[in-house]
C-alpha positions, 0 to 999 in steps of 0.5 A: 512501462507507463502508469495505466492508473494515476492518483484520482484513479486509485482512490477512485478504486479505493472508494468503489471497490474497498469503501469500508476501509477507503477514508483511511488511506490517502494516495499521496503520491504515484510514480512508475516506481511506486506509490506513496500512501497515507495511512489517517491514523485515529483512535481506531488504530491505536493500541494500549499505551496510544502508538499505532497497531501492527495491523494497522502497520501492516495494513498500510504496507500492503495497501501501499503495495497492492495500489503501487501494481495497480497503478501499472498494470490497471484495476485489477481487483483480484490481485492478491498478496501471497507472501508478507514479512515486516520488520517493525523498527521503532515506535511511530510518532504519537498523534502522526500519520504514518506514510508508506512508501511503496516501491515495485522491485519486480513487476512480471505477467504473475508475480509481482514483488515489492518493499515499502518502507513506513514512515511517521510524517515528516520523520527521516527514520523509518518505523516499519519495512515490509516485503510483499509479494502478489500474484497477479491473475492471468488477464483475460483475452477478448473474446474468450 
């Protein structure tokens, strides 16, 4: 399957349709096998003692994951996260960006299943991994 949503589209998307947390995020890389996003991590995503939030971990994950089926089935805004675990493995660098790996292992008419592995940037060892599933809305027919 080609990809319907290149690099320039997503983040366009991004800013359009979820601006409040756009300048966060920077779509790194988009492949028919998944996407890779930067998650710019500041002050606003820390936790006590200075290393990047879980929610904010899992944040990128699910972005990564939600722009990854986008970039293959198109903009559709109502695609929606239905299941998510994440294992958080090790601390992330201080003062580094994280970068999520998304890769599409299923990608159906309504579901839509995934893991991305978290990085800190420019580390070979993961610090997070998630498993995502999405439900994808029935796409609407001409005319109807």
């Amino acid at each position: 399957m080609d990809l319907l949503m290149d690099r320039d589209a997503l983040a366009a998307f991004l800013q359009r349709d979820f601006a409040e947390v756009a300048a966060d995020f920077s779509v790194e890389r988009v492949g028919t096998d998944g996407v890779d996003l930067r998650l710019r991590v500041g002050a606003g995503h820390l936790r006590p003692g200075g290393t990047v939030s879980g929610p904010s971990i899992f944040a990128l994950a699910d972005v990564a994951m939600y722009l990854a089926i986008l970039s293959r089935i198109g903009p559709v805004a109502l695609a929606v996260t239905t299941n998510a675990s994440i294992d958080f493995m090790r601390k992330p660098a201080a003062g580094c960006d994280l970068i999520g790996k998304a890769r599409l292992l299923k990608l159906g008419k309504t579901l839509a299943v995934g893991d991305v592995l978290v990085f800190s940037d420019g580390a070979s060892d993961p610090v997070a991994r998630a498993g995502l599933t999405y439900a994808i809305p029935p796409r609407r027919v001409e005319g109807s």
